[in-house]
C-alpha positions in Angstrom: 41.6 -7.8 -28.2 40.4 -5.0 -25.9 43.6 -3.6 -25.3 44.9 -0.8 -27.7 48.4 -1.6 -27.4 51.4 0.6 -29.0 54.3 -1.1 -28.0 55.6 -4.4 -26.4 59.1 -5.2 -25.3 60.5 -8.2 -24.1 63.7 -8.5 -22.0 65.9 -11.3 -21.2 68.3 -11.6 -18.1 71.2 -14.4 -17.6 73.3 -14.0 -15.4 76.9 -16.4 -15.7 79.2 -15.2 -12.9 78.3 -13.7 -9.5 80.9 -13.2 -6.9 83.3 -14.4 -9.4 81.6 -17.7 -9.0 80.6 -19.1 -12.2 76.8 -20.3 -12.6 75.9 -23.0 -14.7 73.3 -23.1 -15.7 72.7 -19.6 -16.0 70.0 -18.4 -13.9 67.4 -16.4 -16.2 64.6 -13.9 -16.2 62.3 -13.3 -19.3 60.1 -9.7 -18.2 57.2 -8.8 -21.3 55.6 -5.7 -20.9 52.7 -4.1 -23.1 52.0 -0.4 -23.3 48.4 0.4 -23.7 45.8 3.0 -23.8 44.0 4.2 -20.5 40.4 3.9 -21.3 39.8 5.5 -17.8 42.4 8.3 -18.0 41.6 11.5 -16.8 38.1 10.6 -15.4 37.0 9.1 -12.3 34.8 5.5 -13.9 33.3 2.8 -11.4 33.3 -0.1 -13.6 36.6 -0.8 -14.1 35.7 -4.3 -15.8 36.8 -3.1 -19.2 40.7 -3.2 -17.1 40.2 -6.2 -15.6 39.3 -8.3 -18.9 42.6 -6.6 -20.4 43.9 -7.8 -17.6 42.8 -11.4 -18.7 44.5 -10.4 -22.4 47.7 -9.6 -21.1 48.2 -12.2 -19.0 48.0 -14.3 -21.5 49.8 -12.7 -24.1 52.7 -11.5 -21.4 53.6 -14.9 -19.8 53.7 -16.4 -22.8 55.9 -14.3 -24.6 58.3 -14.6 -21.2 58.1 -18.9 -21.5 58.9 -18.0 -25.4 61.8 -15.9 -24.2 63.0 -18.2 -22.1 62.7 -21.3 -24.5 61.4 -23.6 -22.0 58.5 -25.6 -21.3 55.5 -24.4 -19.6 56.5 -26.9 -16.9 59.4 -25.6 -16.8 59.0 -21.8 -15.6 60.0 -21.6 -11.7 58.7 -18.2 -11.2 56.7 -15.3 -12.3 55.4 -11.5 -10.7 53.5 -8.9 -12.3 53.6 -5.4 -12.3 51.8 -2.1 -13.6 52.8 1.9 -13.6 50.0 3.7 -14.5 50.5 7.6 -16.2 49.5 10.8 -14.4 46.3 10.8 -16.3 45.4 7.7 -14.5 44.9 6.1 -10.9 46.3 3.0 -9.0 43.2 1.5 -9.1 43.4 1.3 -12.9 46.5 -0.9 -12.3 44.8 -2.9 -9.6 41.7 -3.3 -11.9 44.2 -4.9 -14.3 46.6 -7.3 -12.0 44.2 -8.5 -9.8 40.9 -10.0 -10.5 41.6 -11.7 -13.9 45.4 -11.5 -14.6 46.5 -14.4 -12.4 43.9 -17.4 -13.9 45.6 -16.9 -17.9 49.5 -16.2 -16.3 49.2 -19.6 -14.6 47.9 -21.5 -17.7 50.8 -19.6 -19.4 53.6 -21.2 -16.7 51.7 -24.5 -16.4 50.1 -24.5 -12.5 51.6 -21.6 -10.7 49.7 -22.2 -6.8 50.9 -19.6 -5.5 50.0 -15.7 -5.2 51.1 -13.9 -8.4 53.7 -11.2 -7.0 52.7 -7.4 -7.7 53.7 -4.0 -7.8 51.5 -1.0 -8.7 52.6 2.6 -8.6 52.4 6.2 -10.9 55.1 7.1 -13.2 56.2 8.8 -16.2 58.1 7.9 -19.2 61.5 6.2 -18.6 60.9 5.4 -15.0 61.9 2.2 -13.7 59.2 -0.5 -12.6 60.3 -3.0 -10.6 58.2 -6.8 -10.8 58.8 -8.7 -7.6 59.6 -12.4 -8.2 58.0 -15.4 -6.1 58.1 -18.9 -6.9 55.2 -20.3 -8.7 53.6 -23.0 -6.6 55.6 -22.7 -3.1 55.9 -19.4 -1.4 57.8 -20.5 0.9 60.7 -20.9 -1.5 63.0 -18.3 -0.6 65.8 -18.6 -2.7 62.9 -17.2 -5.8 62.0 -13.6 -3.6 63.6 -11.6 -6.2 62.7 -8.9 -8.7 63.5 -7.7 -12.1 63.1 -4.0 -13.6 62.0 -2.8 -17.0 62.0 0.7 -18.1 60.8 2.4 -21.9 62.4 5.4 -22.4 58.8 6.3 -23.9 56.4 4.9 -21.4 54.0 5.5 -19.6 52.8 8.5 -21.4 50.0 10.6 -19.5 47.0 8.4 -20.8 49.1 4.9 -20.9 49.7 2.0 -18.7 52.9 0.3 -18.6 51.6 -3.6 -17.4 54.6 -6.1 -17.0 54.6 -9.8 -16.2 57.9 -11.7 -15.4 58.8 -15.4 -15.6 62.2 -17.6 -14.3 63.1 -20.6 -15.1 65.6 -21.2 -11.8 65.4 -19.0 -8.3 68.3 -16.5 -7.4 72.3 -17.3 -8.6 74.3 -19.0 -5.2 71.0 -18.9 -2.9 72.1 -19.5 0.8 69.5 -18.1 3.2 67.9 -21.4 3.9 64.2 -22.7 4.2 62.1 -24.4 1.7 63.9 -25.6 -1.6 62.8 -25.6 -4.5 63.2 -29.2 -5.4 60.8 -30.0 -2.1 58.3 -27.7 -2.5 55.0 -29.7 -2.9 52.9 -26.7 -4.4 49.7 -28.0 -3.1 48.7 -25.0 -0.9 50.4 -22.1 -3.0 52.7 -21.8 0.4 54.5 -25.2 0.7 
C-alpha cells in the first residue's frame, strides 16, 4: 500500500426517534476515515499521481469498512460521499489529487454500482476540526430525500504533514423525508441522475 497510514476510525450513526417519531428501521450512516502522511507537504510537486493512486487505496479500503459497518450487502448501500482536510503543510489540491481521479472507480465496486457522482468536500484544517462528507444517493441524484451529510472529527488529526481522507456510506436516505421528487424505490440509476 502506498499510503503510510497512522490511524483509522470508523463511525456508526442510527438514528431511532426524530421529532418524537419513531423510525424503524433505523436510518444509518457508517463514515471511515484514514489518516495518512503528506508525501507533498510543505513543497510545491506537479505530479500528484502518487495522491491519486492512494486515492484508488482508500477507496477501497474506506467503503468497505463503511458496508462492514453497516453489516449490509454491497447491494444494499443507498448512499455514499467522500471527503478530505488536508494539514497546513499541505494544499487543496493534494485532497483533489486524492478524491477525484481514482477514488470514485474502487468506492463503487465497494457499494456495488453507485451511477452517480461521488459527493465531496475538500478544505484545510487542523487537528480536531470537524469535516463534514456530503451524502448523495448512489445511482440516482435526483433522489432528494439522500442530500445529507455526516461529520467526523480526530481530536489528533490532521497534523501539519497529514491528510484526513473520509468516505461515507448509508444504507436508507434521511429519517421522515418529505420534500418530494424522485424516490428512492423509482430511481432507475441508469444515467447517475435518474
Amino acid at each position: 500500500m502506498k499510503a503510510r497510514i497512522r490511524k483509522i476510525a470508523v463511525h456508526v450513526e442510527e438514528t431511532h426517534i426524530e421529532m418524537g417519531r419513531e423510525i424503524s428501521p433505523p436510518t444509518r450512516k457508517a463514515v471511515a476515515a484514514a489518516v495518512i502522511a503528506n508525501p507533498f507537504a510543505g513543497a510545491y510537486q506537479e505530479d500528484l499521481s502518487e495522491l491519486m493512486d492512494i486515492g484508488a487505496e482508500l477507496g477501497e479500503l474506506l467503503g468497505n469498512r463503511c458496508v462492514a459497518a453497516l453489516g449490509i450487502k454491497p447491494s444494499e448501500a443507498e448512499s455514499f460521499g467522500k471527503a478530505a482536510m488536508v494539514g497546513e503543510a499541505g494544499e487543496l489540491e493534494h485532497a483533489a489529487a486524492i478524491l477525484h481521479p481514482k477514488l470514485g472507480a474502487p468506492l463503487r465496486k465497494a457499494v456495488e454500482k453507485g451511477a452517480s457522482l461521488v459527493p465531496s468536500s475538500k478544505k484545510m484544517g487542523s487537528p480536531g476540526q470537524v469535516l463534514d462528507v456530503p451524502l448523495g444517493h448512489k445511482d440516482a441524484a435526483y433522489v432528494r430525500s439522500h442530500f445529507d451529510g455526516v461529520e467526523i472529527s480526530l481530536n489528533d488529526a490532521p497534523r501539519a504533514g497529514e491528510i484526513l481522507v473520509a468516505v461515507a456510506v448509508t444504507d436508507s436516505g434521511r429519517p421522515l423525508p418529505r420534500v418530494g421528487g424522485l424516490t428512492a424505490a423509482e430511481a432507475e440509476g441508469k444515467d447517475g441522475l435518474r
